[in-house]
VOPAGU-2260 file (C-alpha; in pm, 1 decimal, decimal comma):
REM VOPAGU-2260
SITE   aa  ch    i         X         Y         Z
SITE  UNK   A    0       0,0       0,0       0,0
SITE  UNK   A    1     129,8     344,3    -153,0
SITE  UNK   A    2     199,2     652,7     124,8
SITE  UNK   A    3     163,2    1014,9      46,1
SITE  UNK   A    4     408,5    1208,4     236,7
SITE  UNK   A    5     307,9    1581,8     253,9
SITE  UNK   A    6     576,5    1816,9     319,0
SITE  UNK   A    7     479,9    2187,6     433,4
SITE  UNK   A    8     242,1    2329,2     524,5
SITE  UNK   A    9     -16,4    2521,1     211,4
SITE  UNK   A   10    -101,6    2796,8     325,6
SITE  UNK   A   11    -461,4    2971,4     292,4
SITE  UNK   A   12    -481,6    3230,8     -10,4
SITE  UNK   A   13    -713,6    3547,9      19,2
SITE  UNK   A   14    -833,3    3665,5    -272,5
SITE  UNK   A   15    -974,8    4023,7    -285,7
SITE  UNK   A   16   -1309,6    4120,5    -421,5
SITE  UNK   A   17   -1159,7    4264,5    -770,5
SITE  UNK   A   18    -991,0    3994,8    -850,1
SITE  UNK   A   19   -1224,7    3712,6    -770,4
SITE  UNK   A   20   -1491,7    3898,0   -1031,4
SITE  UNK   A   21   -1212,1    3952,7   -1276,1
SITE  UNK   A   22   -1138,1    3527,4   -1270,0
SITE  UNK   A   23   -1521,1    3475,3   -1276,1
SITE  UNK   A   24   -1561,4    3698,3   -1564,6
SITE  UNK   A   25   -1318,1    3446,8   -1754,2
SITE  UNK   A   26   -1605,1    3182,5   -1732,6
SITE  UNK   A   27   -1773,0    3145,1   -2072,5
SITE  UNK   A   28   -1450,7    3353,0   -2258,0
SITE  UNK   A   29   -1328,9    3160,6   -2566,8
SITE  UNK   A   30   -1552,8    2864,7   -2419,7
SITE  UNK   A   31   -1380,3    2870,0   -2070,6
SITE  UNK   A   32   -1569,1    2607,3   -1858,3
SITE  UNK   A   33   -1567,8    2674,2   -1453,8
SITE  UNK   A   34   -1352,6    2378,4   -1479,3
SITE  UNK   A   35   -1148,9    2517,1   -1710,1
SITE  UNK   A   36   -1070,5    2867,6   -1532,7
SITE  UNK   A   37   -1046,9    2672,0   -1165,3
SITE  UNK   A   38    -797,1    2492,0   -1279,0
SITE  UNK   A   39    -597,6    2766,1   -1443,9
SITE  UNK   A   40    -609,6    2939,2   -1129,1
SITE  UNK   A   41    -523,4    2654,3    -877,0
SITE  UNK   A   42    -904,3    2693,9    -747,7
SITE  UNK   A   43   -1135,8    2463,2    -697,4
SITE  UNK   A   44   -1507,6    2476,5    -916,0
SITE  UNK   A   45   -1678,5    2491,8    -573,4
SITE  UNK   A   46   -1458,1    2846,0    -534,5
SITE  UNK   A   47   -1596,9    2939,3    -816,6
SITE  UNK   A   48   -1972,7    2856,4    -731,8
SITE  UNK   A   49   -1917,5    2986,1    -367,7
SITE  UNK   A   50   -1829,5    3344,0    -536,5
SITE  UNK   A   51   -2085,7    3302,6    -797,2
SITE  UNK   A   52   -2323,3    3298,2    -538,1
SITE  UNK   A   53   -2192,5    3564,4    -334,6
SITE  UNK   A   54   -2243,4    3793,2    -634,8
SITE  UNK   A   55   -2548,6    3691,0    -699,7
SITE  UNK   A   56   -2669,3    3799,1    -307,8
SITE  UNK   A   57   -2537,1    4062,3    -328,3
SITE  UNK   A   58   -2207,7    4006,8    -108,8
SITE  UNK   A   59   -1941,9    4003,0    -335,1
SITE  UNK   A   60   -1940,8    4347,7    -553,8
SITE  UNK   A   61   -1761,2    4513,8    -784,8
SITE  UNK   A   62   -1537,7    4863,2    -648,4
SITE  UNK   A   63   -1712,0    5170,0    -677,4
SITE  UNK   A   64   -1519,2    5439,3    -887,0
């Protein structure tokens, strides 16, 4: 039986507001799949949905100029 050996510790990324809209707006460019930006940004597609969501409500906005 195989063992994973993890070494470090990852630590937790914050992302700010701005630029979790600006990766969402990638969804859907040149037939970018949620899948296909998560991945391209070392995210997971529930990351994605979570922020999705939070725009949706109302939580998550763009800056004000």
């Amino acid at each position: 039986m195989a063992q994973e050996i993890l070494i470090g510790v990852e630590r937790r990324r914050r992302w700010p507001d701005e630029r979790k809209l600006e990766i969402l707006a990638e969804v859907g460019v040149d037939g970018a799949s949620v899948s296909d930006v998560a991945r391209r940004h070392g995210l997971t597609r529930q990351h994605l949905y979570q922020w999705r969501t939070s725009f949706v409500i109302g939580r998550l906005r763009p800056p004000y100029d």
